[in-house]
Each structure stands twice: as C-alpha cells, then as structure tokens.
Phi, psi and omega in degrees: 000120180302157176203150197261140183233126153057181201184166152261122215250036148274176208284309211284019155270355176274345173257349154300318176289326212274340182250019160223339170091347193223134158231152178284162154313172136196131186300176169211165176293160183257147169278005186236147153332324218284148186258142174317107214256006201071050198247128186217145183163172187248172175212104173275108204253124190241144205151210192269127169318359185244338159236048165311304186299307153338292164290330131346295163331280183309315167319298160348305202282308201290328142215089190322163150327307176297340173240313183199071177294327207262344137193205207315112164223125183251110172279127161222139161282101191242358192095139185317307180257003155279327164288348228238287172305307194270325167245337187277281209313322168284028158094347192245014174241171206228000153202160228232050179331138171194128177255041163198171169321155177270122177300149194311321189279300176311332146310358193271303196316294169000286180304326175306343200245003200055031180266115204256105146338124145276067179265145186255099142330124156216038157156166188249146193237176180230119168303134200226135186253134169230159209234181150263154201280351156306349195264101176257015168295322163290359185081188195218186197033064182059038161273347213267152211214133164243175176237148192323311188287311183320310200269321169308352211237303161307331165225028120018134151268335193263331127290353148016087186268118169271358208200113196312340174291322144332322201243321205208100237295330187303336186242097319240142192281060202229116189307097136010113181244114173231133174215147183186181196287148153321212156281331185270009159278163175289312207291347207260289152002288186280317175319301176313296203294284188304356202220317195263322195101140181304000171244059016040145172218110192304143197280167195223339168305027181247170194275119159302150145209177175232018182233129187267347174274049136249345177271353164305305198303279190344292192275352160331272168271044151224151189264325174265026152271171169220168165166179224219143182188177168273164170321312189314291173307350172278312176298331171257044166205084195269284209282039162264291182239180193218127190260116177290144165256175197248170179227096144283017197129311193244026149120160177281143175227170204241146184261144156199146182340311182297327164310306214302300188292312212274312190112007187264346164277109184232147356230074187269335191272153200193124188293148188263168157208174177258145152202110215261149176293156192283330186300312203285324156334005189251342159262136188290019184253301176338302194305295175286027198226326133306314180296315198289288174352281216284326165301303162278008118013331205236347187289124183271336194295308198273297195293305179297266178321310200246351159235327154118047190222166176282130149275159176327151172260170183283344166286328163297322214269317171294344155258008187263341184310314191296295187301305193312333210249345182271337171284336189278327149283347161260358188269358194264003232239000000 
C-alpha cells in the first residue's frame, strides 16, 4: 500500500506530492500570537490521504519558528483503516487522520492494545467524482452531471458495466478507465456505504491507489475516465480535470464548499476528523498540538484557503474543544 509522507503546509505540496510521492517539512508564518513556550517532543500521525493535506497544514503552523519549532511531527498517508489497523490501534502512532467514523472492529482492535480513541471533527470535506475534460457526454459549461444510480451502477461489484454505454444508452460505447482510493481508505469506505449501499460491493477492477494526484494524473490523461477523491485534490487541479455534480433526486448539484457546507451536496458530503490516543494526550506538546488543531478549525484561511475544505462552525469547534479536554484529564489521571 503506497503511503504518503510528511508535507510542506502551503497548497503547492499537492503538486509536490503528485510528482513524488513524498514532500519535505517546511515552516510557515503562523496565524496565532503564541510564542514559543520550549515545548519540544515528536508526535506521530497516520490516517487518511484526504485529510493529509489538513493536517500537514496544520503542523506547519504550529510549528512555526514562533511557535513550537522543537516540535518534531511526522504526517504519513496510509488510509484510514490502514492507519487505524497498522499504526494507530497497535500503539504506534499517536494520532489517527480518518474520513469517515472509526469502526466497531477497530474500537475493539484499539481496546485490545489499550489504546483509547479520541474522536475530534476538524472540517467537512465535499467527496468529489472527476471525468476528463473531453468526456462531453456528461454536458457542458459547467453542467455536467451523473446521477447517484449512473455512479452506483458504474462501480457496482455486482454490475461491473464494461462500456460507458452499458449504464446509459445516451453514452459513448467506449471501455470504462476507473480509478479511486483503496480499500483501506475512509474515502473508499463512504463511497461504498453512500453510493453502491452497505450490502453492496465495490467492484476491484480499477486502478487502486492511496496517492490521490495520481488518480487526478489517471483520469486526466484518458478520455474515457472517471474517478473519486477529497476535494482538496480536486481543487488544485480544476482545469486539469472536470468535477460532476450529482442528481440525488432533486436536480444536480455541483461540490463546493458552499454545498458542502450548506448540506446541499448530497450524498457526498461528509465530516472529516483527526484521532488522538487518550494515553498520548497526557504529554503535553501532544495535548497542545490538539488544542491548536481544533482551536484553528474554524480558520477559513487555513481550512478553506489554503486547503480546500468547510471549516468547524464555531459550536463544532467548542464541543470537540470540550470532548478533547475531558480525555486530556483523563489521560492525566
């Protein structure tokens, strides 16, 4: 399984990432006052490629020269439930990135090892489906549209449609190019769950991956692809590729924040979180290194601007504040 490592926490690392697979740390100015307190220790985080870019960000800010320069935070993209399984829930990591809820078996696996989930909210991303910009078959001047049964029917395990002609009579007799996250992603997760349905089976005959500007590169350069990701990657690369809006029923809607955020992109849209173990919360660069996350949640600058996601309303941001701070007394305890 590919995994994404470590960032730089302006926007231009998604073009770094896309052509290495790897981006360096690098600082940035910070959006906060706070001064540099000596706070120094490492903190390792593992999770989902969609809010990699997020966290990555965030790391940036905090630690800026000015703010917590000694320390050390190591990001890696492994996919939700491959972090979930291979590093968070066995003890080795100290927080968990994940774009859908953490699952029963993974609290179990978790609980076996004594590791207690934190979960936090920190943005609503709008899961996003892209075509190539030649396939005009979907309409045009921003029109272009599927519908929830066309994408359920397309990646189908059970209807595995070999030909764009197959799901719509209206479309072109031309072989399907699919591309999307593995299995051990969140995003791969919600898709299944919101789109094929939990008794449903995602079809496996697509190009897989855990880099998502590679399935941006994939459908990019074939005319007859399609394929799924978070927003953020879609947004720096709009005029790469052409993002469908969906037809739940009530007419097409196209993702953007403003949908996302509104509730009107359905039924893609879907909140991301972070998760830290309760245990690692008992050091104190960790505890702040949450706080600071969740305290800037709510930043259209950071969240919005420079990554491409809905931020925290400030009432999300005062109760994951609340839940964060009774595990950080309890992990003190």
């Amino acid at each position: 399984m590919a995994k994404q490592t470590d960032g730089v926490s302006r926007r231009t690392f998604l073009a770094a990432a896309a052509a290495t697979g790897t981006v360096a740390a690098a600082g940035c100015t910070s959006n906060t006052d706070t001064e540099s307190d000596g706070l120094t220790g490492n903190i390792d985080i593992s999770g989902s490629s969609t809010v990699f870019p997020l966290s990555v960000a965030m790391r940036g800010e905090f630690t800026a020269e000015d703010v917590h320069p000694d320390v050390d935070i190591s990001v890696n993209s492994t996919g939700s439930g491959g972090g979930f399984t291979n590093y968070f829930c066995t003890g080795d990591t100290d927080f968990n990135n994940a774009s859908r809820p953490i699952t029963e078996t993974e609290e179990e696996q978790c609980s076996n090892n004594d590791v207690t989930p934190v979960e936090l909210k920190v943005a609503t991303d709008a899961l996003t489906v892209v075509v190539n910009n030649d396939a005009e078959w979907f309409g045009d001047d921003g029109e272009e549209c599927i519908t929830v049964e066309e994408l359920a029917e397309i990646w189908s395990g059970e209807s595995q449609p070999t030909t764009w002609n197959d799901v719509n009579a209206d479309w072109p007799d031309e072989e399907i190019d699919l591309y999307g996250p593995t299995d051990a992603s969140g995003t791969f997760d919600y898709f299944l769950e919101e789109i094929i349905g939990e008794e449903g089976e995602h079809r496996t005959d697509y190009q897989a991956t855990e880099q998502d500007n590679q399935i941006i590169n994939g459908v990019a350069n074939s005319e007859y692809a399609i394929g799924y990701m978070g927003y953020a990657y879609y947004s720096e690369n709009t005029d790469r590729v052409t993002a469908l809006g969906i037809d739940n029923g009530d007419g097409c809607v196209k993702p953007t924040l403003e949908t996302a955020s509104s509730g009107e992109y359905q039924p893609l849209s879907r909140p991301l979180f972070t998760y830290p173990a309760q245990s690692a919360l008992a050091e104190e660069h960790v505890a702040e290194f949450a706080r600071f996350w969740l305290e800037n949640s709510t930043s259209e600058e950071i969240v919005a601007d420079e990554v491409g996601y809905v931020p925290n309303t400030e009432e999300e941001k005062q109760e994951n504040l609340d839940r964060l701070e009774s595990a950080i007394e309890a992990a003190a305890e």
